[in-house]
Every structure is written in C-alpha cells, then in structure tokens.
TISEKOL-384318 format. One record per residue (C-alpha): residue in one letter; x, y, z. Coordinates in nm, 2 decimals. Layout:
BEGIN
A  X  Y  Z
...
This chain:
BEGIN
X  -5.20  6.60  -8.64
X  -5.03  6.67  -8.99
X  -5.08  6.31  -9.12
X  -5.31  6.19  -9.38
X  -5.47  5.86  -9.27
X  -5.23  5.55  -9.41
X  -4.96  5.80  -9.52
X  -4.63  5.86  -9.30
X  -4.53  6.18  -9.20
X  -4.26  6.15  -9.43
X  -4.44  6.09  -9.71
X  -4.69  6.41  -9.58
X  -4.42  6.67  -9.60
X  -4.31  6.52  -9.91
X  -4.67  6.61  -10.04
X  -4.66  6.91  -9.93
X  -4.31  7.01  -10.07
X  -4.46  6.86  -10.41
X  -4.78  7.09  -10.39
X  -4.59  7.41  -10.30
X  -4.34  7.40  -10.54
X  -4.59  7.38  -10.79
X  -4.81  7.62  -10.62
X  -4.55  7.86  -10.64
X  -4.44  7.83  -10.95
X  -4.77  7.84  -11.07
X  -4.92  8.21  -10.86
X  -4.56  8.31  -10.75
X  -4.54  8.38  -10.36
X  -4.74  8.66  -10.32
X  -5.04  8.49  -10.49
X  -4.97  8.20  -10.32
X  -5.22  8.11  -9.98
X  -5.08  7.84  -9.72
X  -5.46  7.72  -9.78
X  -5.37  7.73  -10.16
X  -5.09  7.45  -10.09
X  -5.27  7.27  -9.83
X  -5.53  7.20  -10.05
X  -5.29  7.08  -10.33
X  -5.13  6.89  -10.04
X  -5.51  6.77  -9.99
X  -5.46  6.85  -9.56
X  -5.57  7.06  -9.36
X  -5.43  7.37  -9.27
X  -5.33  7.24  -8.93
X  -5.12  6.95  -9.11
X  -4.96  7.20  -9.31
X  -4.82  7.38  -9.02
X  -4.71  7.06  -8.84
X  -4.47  7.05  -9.10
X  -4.36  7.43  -9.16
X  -4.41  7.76  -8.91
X  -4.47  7.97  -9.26
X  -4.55  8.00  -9.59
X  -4.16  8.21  -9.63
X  -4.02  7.83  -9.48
X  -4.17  7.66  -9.72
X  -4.07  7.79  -10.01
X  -3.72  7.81  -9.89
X  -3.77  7.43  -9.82
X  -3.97  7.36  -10.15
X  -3.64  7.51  -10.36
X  -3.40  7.31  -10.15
X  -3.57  6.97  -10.26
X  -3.59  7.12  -10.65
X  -3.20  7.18  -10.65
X  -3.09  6.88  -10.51
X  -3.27  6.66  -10.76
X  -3.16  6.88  -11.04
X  -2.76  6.84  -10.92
X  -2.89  6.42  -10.83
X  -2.95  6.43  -11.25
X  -2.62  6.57  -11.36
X  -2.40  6.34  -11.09
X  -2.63  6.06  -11.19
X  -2.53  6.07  -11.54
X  -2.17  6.08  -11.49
X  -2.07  5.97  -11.09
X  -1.76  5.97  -11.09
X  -1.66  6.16  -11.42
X  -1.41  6.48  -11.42
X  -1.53  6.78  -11.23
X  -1.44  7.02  -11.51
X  -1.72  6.76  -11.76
X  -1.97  6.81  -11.47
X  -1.92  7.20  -11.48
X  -1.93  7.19  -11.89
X  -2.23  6.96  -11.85
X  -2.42  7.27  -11.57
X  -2.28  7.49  -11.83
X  -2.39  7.38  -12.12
X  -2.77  7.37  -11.99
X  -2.81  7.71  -11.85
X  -3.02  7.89  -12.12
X  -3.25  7.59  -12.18
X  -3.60  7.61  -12.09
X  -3.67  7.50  -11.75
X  -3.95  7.34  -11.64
X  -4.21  7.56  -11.39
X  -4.03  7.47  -11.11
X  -3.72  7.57  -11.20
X  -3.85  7.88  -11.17
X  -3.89  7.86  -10.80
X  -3.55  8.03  -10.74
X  -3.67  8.36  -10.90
X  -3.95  8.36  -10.69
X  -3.75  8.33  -10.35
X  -3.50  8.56  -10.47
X  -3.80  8.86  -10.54
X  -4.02  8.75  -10.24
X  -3.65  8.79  -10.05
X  -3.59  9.14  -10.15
X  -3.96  9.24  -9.95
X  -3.96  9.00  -9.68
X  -3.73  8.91  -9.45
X  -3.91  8.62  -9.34
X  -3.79  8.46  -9.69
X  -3.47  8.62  -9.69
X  -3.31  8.45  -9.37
X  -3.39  8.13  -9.48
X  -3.27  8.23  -9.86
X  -2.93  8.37  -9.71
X  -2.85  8.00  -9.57
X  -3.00  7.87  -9.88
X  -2.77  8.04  -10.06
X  -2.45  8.01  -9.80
X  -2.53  7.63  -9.84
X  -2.52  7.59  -10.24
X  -2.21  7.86  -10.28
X  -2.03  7.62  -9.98
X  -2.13  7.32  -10.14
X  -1.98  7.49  -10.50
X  -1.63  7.60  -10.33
X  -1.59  7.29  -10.18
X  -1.61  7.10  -10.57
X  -1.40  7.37  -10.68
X  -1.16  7.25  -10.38
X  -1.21  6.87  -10.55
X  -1.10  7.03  -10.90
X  -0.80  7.17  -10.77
X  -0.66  6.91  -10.61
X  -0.70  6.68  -10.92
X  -0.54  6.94  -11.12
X  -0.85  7.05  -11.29
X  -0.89  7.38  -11.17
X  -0.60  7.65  -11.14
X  -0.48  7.67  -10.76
X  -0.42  8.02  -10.82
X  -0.78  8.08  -10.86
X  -1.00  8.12  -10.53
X  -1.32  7.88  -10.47
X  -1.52  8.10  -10.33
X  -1.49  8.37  -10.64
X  -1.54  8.05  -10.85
X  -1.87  7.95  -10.67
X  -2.00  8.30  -10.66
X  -1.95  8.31  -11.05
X  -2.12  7.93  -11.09
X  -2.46  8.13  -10.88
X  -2.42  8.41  -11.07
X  -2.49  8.23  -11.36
X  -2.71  7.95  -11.23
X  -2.95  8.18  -11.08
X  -2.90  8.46  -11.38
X  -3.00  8.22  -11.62
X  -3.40  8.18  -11.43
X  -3.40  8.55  -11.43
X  -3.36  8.54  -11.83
X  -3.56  8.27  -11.98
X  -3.49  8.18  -12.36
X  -3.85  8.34  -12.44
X  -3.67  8.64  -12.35
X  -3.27  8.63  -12.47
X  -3.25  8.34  -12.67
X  -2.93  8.19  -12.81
X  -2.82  7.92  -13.02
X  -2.70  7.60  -12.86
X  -2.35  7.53  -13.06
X  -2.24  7.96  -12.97
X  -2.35  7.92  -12.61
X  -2.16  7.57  -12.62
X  -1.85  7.71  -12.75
X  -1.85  8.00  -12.53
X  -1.91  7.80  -12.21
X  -1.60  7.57  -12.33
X  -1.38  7.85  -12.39
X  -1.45  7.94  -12.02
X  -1.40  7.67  -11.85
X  -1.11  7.59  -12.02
X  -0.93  7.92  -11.88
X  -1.05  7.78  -11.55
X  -0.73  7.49  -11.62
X  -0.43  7.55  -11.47
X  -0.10  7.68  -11.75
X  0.09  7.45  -11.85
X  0.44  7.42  -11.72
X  0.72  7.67  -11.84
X  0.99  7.52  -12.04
X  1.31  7.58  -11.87
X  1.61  7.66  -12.10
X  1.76  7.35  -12.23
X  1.45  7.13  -12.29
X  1.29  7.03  -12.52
C-alpha cells in the first residue's frame, strides 16, 4: 500500500510532493481534490494517504520541499561566500517573477486564515524558516557582518516579511525596475553593518 510497482516509497512521496505542488499552484487549495493530486501522482487515493493524513499536510509538506530548493540555489552558487552577499543576493530577487510554484506560500498563507488544519502545520512552517533566519543572522554577527546591537529574531521577522510579501505582490501587479530595487535593497543591508569605531581624541 502507497507504492507504485518498481518505484520506492521514497521516490512515491517524492511524486506526490511533485504533483501537489503543481496542483496547487495550478487550482489553489480550495480547488484542489486529494483525487486531483493522486491522479497527477498517478496512485491511488489510498497511496496518497499512506503518505499524508490530509490534503492541509500536504501542502504544508509540498512548500517545505519548494523552499529548501530555492535556499539549496542561492548557497549553491556561493557556499561559503559572506552572509551579508547571500542576503543582497535573496534581496536582490524578490520582485522577480516566480515560477507557479513559488506561489505555493500564498496559497498556505490564505487557505491558513480559514482552516486550521493548514494553519498548525503553517505556524511550525513558519517557526522553522524565521529559526532557521535568526540563527544566520546569529552567523553574521559573529563574523562582524551584522550589528550586535540589532536582535535576530526582528531581523528574521523582517527577511519573512519581505520574502512572503513579495508572492503576495507579483511584478504583474507593482512592478519596478531592477537597478532602483537593487540600490534600495543595498542601501538596506548596508545599515544592517555594524558603525564603525569612534575615533578617540588623539588619533588619527
């Protein structure tokens, strides 16, 4: 039960995750039937709920797989660059069109306001990615990237602010020009530094 015949159960949910994030993207979560993604999946119904006990944990599950590959693309390009370039880099990107299933955020974020099935599973979603932000934050302090004086968890609550407000407003509907958004993004993160030293009377 939840296998297709000469295909783990790895690769399965992986199927599955595949076919309901573009499901989802595609008819949003209310249009969206678990038979809709199990036949996308090409299972059975039955398989489908080997692997997840609802359509709400699904989704939840579908945008966790989306958002690590999109943070496994911007490490990938620079490993073990500055965190401040990676943040720039995230920056930078924000009011770029995203592909559909990029869009799956807004969808768990609206179905999460109706259901609470989607929003306990959203809330650790969320808890996860603005932990996972603080703690880099941590990393940038301590290389004396970040300003000490500034708090993490402010600064990740800022970083989702604008990560998730940026899939609420697509460039079809605010659009603006690469090189102002660039500049403006630079001039922020560059407050984020810490000041430099006073001079103390007597040097130079």
């Amino acid at each position: 039960m939840g296998r297709i015949a000469g295909v783990t159960r790895a690769e399965t949910r992986e199927r599955l995750l595949s076919a309901a994030s573009d499901v989802f993207a595609q008819r949003g979560y209310d249009g969206t039937r678990v038979a809709d993604i199990a036949r996308a999946a090409g299972v059975s119904n039955g398989a489908l709920y080997a692997h997840f006990g609802s359509k709400a944990e699904l989704l939840v599950a579908a945008l966790r797989v989306h958002g690590k590959r999109l943070l496994a693309d911007q490490f990938a390009s620079d490993p073990d660059g500055p965190v401040i370039d990676l943040l720039l880099a995230i920056g930078r990107g924000l009011p770029r069109r995203r592909e559909p299933r990029g869009h799956l955020v807004v969808e768990a974020l609206v179905a999460a306001r109706r259901d609470e099935d989607v929003a306990r599973p959203m809330r650790d979603y969320v808890a996860e990615r603005g932990g996972w932000l603080a703690d880099l934050m941590r990393v940038a302090q301590a290389g004396d990237e970040v300003d000490p004086a500034l708090s993490p968890d402010a600064l990740a609550h800022l970083c989702l602010l604008l990560g998730m407000g940026s899939a609420l407003v697509p460039p079809d509907m605010h659009a603006v020009g690469d090189e102002e958004w660039s500049a403006l993004i630079t001039r922020i993160v560059a407050a984020l530094v810490p000041p430099a030293p006073q001079k103390t009377e007597g040097t130079q």
